[in-house]
ZAMARGU-4260 file (C-alpha; in steps of 0.2 Angstrom, whole numbers, plus 5000, padded with zeros to 4 digits):
<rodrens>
0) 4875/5093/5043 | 4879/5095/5025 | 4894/5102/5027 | 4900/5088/5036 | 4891/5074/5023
5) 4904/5084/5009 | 4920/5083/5022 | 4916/5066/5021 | 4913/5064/5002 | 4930/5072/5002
10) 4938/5060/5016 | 4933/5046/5004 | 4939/5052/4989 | 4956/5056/4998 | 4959/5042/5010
15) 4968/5027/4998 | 4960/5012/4996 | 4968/4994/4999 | 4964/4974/5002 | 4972/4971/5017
20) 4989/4981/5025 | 5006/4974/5026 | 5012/4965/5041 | 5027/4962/5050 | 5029/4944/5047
25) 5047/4942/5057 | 5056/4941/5039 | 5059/4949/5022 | 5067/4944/5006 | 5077/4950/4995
30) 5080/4944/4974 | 5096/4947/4966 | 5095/4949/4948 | 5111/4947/4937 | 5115/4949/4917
35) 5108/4935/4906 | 5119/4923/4905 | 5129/4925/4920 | 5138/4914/4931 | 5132/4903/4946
40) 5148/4908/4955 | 5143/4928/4952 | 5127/4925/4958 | 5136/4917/4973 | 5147/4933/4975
45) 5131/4944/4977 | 5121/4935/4988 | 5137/4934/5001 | 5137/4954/4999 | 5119/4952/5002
50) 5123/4943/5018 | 5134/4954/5024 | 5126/4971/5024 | 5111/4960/5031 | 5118/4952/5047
55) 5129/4971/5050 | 5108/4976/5054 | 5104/4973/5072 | 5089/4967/5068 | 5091/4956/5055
60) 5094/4935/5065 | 5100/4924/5050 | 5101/4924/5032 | 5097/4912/5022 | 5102/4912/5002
65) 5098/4903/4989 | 5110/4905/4971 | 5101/4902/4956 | 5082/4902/4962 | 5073/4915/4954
70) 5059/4919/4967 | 5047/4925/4956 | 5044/4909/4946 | 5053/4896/4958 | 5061/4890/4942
75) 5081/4887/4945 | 5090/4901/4933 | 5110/4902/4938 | 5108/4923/4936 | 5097/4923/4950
80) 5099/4924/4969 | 5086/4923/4983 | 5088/4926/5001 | 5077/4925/5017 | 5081/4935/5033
85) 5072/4931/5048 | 5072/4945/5059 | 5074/4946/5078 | 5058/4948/5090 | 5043/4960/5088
90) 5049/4965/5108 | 5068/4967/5103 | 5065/4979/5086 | 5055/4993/5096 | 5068/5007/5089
95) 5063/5019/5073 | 5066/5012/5056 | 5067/4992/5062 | 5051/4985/5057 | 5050/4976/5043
100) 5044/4990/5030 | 5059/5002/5036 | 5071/4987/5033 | 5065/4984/5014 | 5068/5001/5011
105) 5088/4999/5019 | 5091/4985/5010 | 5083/4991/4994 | 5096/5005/4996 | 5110/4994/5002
110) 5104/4984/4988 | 5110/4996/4976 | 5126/4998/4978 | 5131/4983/4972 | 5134/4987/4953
115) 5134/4968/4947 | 5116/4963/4949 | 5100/4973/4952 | 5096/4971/4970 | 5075/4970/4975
120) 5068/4970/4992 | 5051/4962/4998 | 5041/4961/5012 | 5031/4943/5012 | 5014/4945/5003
125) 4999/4949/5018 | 4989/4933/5012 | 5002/4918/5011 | 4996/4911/4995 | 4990/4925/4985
130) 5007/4930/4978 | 5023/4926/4979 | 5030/4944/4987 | 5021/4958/4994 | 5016/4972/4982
135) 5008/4968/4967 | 5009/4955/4952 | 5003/4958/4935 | 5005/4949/4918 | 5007/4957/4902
140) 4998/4946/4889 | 5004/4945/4871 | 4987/4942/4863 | 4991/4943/4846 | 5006/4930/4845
145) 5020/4942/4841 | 5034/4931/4849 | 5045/4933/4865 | 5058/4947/4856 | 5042/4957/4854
150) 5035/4956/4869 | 5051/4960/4878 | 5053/4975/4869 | 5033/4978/4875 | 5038/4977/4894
155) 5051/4987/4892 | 5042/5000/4886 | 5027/5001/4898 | 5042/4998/4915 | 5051/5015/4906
160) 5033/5025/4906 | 5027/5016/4924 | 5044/5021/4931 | 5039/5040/4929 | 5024/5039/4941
165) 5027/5043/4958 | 5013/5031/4965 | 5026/5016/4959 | 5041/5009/4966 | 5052/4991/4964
170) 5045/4988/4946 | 5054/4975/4939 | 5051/4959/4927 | 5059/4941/4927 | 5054/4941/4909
175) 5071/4944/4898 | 5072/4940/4880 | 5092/4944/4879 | 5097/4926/4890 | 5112/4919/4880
180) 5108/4901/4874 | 5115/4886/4863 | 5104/4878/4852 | 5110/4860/4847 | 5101/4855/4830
185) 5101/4839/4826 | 5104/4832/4809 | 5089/4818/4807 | 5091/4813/4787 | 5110/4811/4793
190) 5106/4800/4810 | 5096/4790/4798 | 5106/4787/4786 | 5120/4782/4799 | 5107/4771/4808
195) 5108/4781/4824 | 5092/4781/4833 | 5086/4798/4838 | 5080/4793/4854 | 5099/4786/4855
200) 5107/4803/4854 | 5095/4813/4866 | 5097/4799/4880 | 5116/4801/4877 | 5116/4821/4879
205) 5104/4820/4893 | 5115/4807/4903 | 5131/4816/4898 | 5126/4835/4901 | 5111/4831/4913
210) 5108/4818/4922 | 5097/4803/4916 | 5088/4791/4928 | 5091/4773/4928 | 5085/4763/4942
215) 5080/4760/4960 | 5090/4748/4971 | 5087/4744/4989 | 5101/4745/5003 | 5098/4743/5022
220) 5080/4743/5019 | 5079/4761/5009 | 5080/4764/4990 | 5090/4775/4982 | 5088/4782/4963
225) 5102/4776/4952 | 5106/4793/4938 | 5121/4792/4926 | 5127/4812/4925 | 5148/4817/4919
230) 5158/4823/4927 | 5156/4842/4930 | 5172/4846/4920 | 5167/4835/4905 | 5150/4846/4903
235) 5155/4864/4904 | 5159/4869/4885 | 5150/4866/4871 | 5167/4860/4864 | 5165/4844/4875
240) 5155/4836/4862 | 5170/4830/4852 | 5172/4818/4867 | 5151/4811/4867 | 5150/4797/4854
245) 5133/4787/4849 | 5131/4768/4846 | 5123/4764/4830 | 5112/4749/4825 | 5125/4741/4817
250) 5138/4744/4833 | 5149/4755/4825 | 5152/4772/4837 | 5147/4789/4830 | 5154/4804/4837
255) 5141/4815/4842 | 5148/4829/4831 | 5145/4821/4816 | 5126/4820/4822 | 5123/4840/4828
260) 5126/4856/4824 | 5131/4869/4841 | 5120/4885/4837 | 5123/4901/4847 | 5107/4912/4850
265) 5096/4924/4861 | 5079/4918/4869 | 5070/4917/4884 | 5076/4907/4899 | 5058/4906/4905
270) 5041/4909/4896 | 5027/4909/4908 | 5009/4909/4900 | 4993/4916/4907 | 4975/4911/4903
275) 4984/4902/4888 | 4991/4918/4880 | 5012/4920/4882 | 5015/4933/4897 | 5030/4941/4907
280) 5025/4945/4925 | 5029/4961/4933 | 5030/4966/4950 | 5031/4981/4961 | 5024/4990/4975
285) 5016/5008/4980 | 5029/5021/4984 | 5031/5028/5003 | 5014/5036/5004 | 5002/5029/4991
290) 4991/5012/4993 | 4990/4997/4987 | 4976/5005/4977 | 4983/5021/4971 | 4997/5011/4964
295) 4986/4999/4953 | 4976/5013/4945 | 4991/5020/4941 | 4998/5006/4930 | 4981/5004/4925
300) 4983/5022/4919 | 4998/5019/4911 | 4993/5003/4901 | 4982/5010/4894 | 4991/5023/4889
305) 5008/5015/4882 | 5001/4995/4877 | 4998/4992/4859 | 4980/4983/4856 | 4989/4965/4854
310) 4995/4967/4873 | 4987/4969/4889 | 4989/4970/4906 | 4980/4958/4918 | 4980/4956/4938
315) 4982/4940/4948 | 4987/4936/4965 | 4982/4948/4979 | 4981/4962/4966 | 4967/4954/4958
320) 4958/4950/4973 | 4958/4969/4977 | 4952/4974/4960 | 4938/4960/4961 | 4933/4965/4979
325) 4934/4983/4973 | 4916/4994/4978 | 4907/4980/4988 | 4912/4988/5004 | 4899/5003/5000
330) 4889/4989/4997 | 4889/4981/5011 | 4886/4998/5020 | 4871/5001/5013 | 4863/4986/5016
335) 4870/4989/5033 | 4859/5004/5037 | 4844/4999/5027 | 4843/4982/5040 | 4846/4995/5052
340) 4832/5007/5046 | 4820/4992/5042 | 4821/4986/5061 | 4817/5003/5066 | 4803/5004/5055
345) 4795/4988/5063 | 4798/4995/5080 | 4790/5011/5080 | 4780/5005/5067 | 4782/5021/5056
350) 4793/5025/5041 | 4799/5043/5045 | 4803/5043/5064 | 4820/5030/5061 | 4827/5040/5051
355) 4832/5051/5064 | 4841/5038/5070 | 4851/5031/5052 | 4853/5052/5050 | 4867/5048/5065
360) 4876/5035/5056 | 4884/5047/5044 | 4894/5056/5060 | 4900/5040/5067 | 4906/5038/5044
365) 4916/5056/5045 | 4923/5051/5061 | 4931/5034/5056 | 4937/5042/5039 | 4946/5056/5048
370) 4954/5044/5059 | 4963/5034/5047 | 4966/5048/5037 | 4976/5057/5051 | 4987/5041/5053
375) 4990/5040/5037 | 4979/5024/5033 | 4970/5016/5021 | 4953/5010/5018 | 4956/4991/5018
380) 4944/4977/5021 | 4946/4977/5042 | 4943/4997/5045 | 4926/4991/5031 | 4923/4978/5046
385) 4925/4993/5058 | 4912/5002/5047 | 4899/4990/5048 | 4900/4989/5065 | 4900/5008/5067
390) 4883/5011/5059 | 4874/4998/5075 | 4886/5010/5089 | 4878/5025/5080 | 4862/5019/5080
395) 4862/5013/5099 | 4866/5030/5103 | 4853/5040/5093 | 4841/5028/5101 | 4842/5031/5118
400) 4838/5049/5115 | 4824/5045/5100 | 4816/5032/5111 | 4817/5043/5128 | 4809/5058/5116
405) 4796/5050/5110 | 4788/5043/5128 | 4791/5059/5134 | 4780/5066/5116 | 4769/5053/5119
410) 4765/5060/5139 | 4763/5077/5129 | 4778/5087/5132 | 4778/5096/5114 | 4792/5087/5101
415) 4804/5102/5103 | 4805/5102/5124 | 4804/5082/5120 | 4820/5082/5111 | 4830/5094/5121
420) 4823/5084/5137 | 4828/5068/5130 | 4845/5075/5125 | 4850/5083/5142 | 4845/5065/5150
425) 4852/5051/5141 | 4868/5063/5137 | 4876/5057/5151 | 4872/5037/5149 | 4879/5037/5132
430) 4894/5046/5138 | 4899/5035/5148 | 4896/5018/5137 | 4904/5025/5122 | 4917/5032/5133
435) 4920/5014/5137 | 4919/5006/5123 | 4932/5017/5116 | 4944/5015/5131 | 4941/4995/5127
440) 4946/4996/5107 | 4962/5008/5111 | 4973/4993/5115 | 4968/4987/5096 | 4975/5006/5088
445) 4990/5006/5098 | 4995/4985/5098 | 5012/4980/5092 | 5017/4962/5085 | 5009/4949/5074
450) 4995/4957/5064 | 4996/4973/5072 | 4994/4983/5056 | 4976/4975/5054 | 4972/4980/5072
455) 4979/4997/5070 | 4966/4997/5055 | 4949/4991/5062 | 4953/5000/5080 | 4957/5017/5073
460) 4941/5017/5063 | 4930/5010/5077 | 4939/5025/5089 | 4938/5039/5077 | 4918/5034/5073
465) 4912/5032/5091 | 4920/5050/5097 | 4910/5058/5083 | 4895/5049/5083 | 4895/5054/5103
470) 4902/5073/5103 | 4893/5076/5086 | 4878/5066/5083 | 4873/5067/5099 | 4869/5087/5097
475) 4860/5085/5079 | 4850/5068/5084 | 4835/5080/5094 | 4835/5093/5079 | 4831/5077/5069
480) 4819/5071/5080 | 4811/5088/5079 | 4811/5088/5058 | 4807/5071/5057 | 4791/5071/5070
485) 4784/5088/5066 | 4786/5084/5045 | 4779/5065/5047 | 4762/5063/5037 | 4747/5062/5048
490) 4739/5045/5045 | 4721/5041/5036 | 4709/5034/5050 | 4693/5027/5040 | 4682/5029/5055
495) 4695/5023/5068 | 4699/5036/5083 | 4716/5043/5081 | 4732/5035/5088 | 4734/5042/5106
500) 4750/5036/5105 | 4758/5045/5091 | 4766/5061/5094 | 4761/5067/5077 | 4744/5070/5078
505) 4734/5082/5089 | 4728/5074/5106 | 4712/5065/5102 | 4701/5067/5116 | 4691/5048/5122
510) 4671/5049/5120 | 4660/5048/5133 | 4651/5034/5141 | 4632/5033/5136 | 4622/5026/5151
515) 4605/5022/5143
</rodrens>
């Protein structure tokens, strides 16, 4: 028995922990990153090289691309591409290597053969909501205000050291510090003195190089939004200023060069900030054959071993959920088998006899734990669902041979022949309901389609517990019954006749009748 309590400590600490397993949602994604500063027609280029590899796989249906959407922050940057590709039918990808895990790692590596842009795979996240893409999301806060060049260089840095650990795979970050840009300075003392309102010459380079909303007007019982834009060859150069004049107070038209000063410089194309402080966001996933939660101690590790102190490194999305969530499973088990234990107490109305029966529990704990350790599993929140429900399976069982034991103790038979007895009888019974209960939960370990991979993970626990808690416990349950009753503490009687009843005191023999 304590060799298999220490197997157990040992399954634990080996079996990787997670929030919830990937799925097969029917669809993948991919993000297509390209230098700062380039081109919406190169971003165009790679995304139809993105299609093509994609729709050559037979199990890919459609593609759909998006050309300057980054995925990550849904903010519209003309260097970034995003597609989606729907895949066939559960029931028509049944070959190897067609699921959607296998396919994020073909396109990752089909991905990287295209040399202009940096190619990253996704499977969707496993909670719609939580995040943007499966894996993980982080932030990497600047906390001490050391500007956007700074903390570029800082992410850097810790993707070079993260990079090295074999639990990580996909890092990557939207952040980018290097993005080519045009700063356009006005001159105000100079505006002023021409009697150009300011207002005046933003509204005239909004509606020349953007677009600038004028009005609403109705037709055939709609409206439709009036916006005043150039034409896409008067806005492409920074040269096409010479051509943009302002009105002054005075009427006279001020060329808009006269007014501004065209700056070339490097910068951020988009700063995202977390709980106020300036952040980049980061995402990745765990290398084939590491969890979810090996992968976050590992960048945990890593921060904390390559941040400087004005920089730190914070979870959101699912990631955060998992970290938050993190040790109340054993919690919950614990409660788990003191409900169970306190039941007992009030049923036999003892403290010592249940614990013969929560002494079963840890079987039915080893069993689940190898089981998922064999497939190569982890311990996520549905097999901690299975585990809770595993410590009442374990119990029923020990029950049926505690309770039959104890009558039989209770009729005299001594405890040892009791146990052994009760044993041999009830072997049979809870053969043949565990039996069936396993037969009823292998269609949940061995289910294909949508949400199999949580079924896989609550019905291989739930299997793996129940055939140890029947071909293991069941042999240790009389030896417990044995220790528990012959060790249990004989109670105080304050001039009350002993407990006929209770198997751990000597038979107490009923006085005779007086007849006067």
């Amino acid at each position: 028995f304590a060799g298999m309590l220490v197997l157990t400590w040992g399954l634990f600490q080996r079996v990787p922990g997670s929030l919830v397993p990937d799925e097969d949602q029917v669809y993948v994604m991919t993000m297509a990153i390209l230098p700062p500063g380039a081109s919406l027609e190169r971003t165009i280029a790679v995304n139809d090289r993105i299609n093509e590899f994609a729709l050559a796989n037979p199990a890919v249906d459609n593609v759909i691309a998006l050309s300057g959407l980054d995925l990550l922050s849904f903010s519209n940057v003309p260097f970034y591409g995003a597609a989606f590709i729907p895949l066939k039918h559960w029931e028509d990808r049944t070959a190897p290597g067609q699921d959607a895990q296998s396919l994020v790692g073909q396109f990752f590596m089909q991905g990287a053969q295209i040399r202009d842009a940096i190619v990253l795979a996704f499977n969707p996240p496993p909670i719609s909501g939580m995040s943007t893409t499966g894996g993980f999301e982080a932030y990497l806060q600047s906390r001490g205000g050391g500007g956007s060049k700074a903390l570029a260089g800082e992410v850097q840095k810790f993707l070079a050291a993260a990079g090295q650990r074999p639990e990580l795979a996909g890092l990557n970050t939207i952040f980018n510090a290097s993005v080519p840009q045009i700063d356009i300075r006005l001159d105000r003392e100079k505006a002023r003195a021409l009697g150009v309102p300011v207002n005046t010459v933003f509204e005239t380079m909004q509606a020349t190089f953007g677009a600038l909303y004028v009005n609403d007007f109705n037709k055939l019982g709609r409206t439709f939004k009036v916006q005043v834009q150039s034409e896409a060859e008067y806005r492409e150069k920074p040269d096409d200023l010479k051509y943009v004049y302002v009105r002054s107070t005075d009427g006279r038209m001020i060329p808009l060069t006269a007014l501004v000063e065209v700056v070339r410089s490097a910068g951020a194309e988009v700063v995202d900030r977390y709980n106020v402080f300036p952040a980049a966001k980061i995402v990745g996933g765990p290398a084939p054959g590491y969890s979810s939660g090996q992968a976050l101690a590992a960048m945990e590790q890593v921060a904390a071993q390559t941040l400087d102190e004005d920089y730190s490194l914070v979870w959101t999305g699912s990631a955060y959920q998992e970290r938050l969530t993190g040790g109340t499973s054993t919690l919950v088990f614990g409660f788990g088998l003191v409900m169970v234990f306190l039941i007992l107490a009030a049923l036999y109305e003892r403290w010592t006899l249940p614990v013969a029966v929560v002494l079963a529990v840890p079987f039915a704990l080893f069993g689940a734990l190898a089981a998922v350790w064999v497939r190569g599993m982890a311990n996520d929140v549905y097999f901690q669902i299975g585990l809770v429900t595993l410590i009442g399976l374990a119990a029923k069982n020990a029950i049926l041979i505690v309770e039959f034991a104890l009558l039989k103790a209770q009729d005299g038979v001594p405890v040892a022949q009791a146990a052994l007895e009760a044993a041999r009888l009830r072997f049979r019974p809870i053969i043949m309901t565990s039996l069936a209960f396993v037969l009823g939960v292998v269609p949940l370990a061995l289910s294909t389609g949508a949400g199999a991979a949580s079924r896989h993970s609550i019905g291989t626990g739930v299997i793996g517990g129940m055939l140890a808690a029947t071909f293991l416990a069941t042999f240790f349950v009389p030896l417990f019954f044995r220790l528990v009753v012959r060790h249990a503490p004989k109670p105080h009687h304050h001039g009350a006749a002993a407990d006929p009843h209770d198997p751990s005191e000597p038979s107490a023999k009923a006085p005779e009748p007086h007849h006067g």
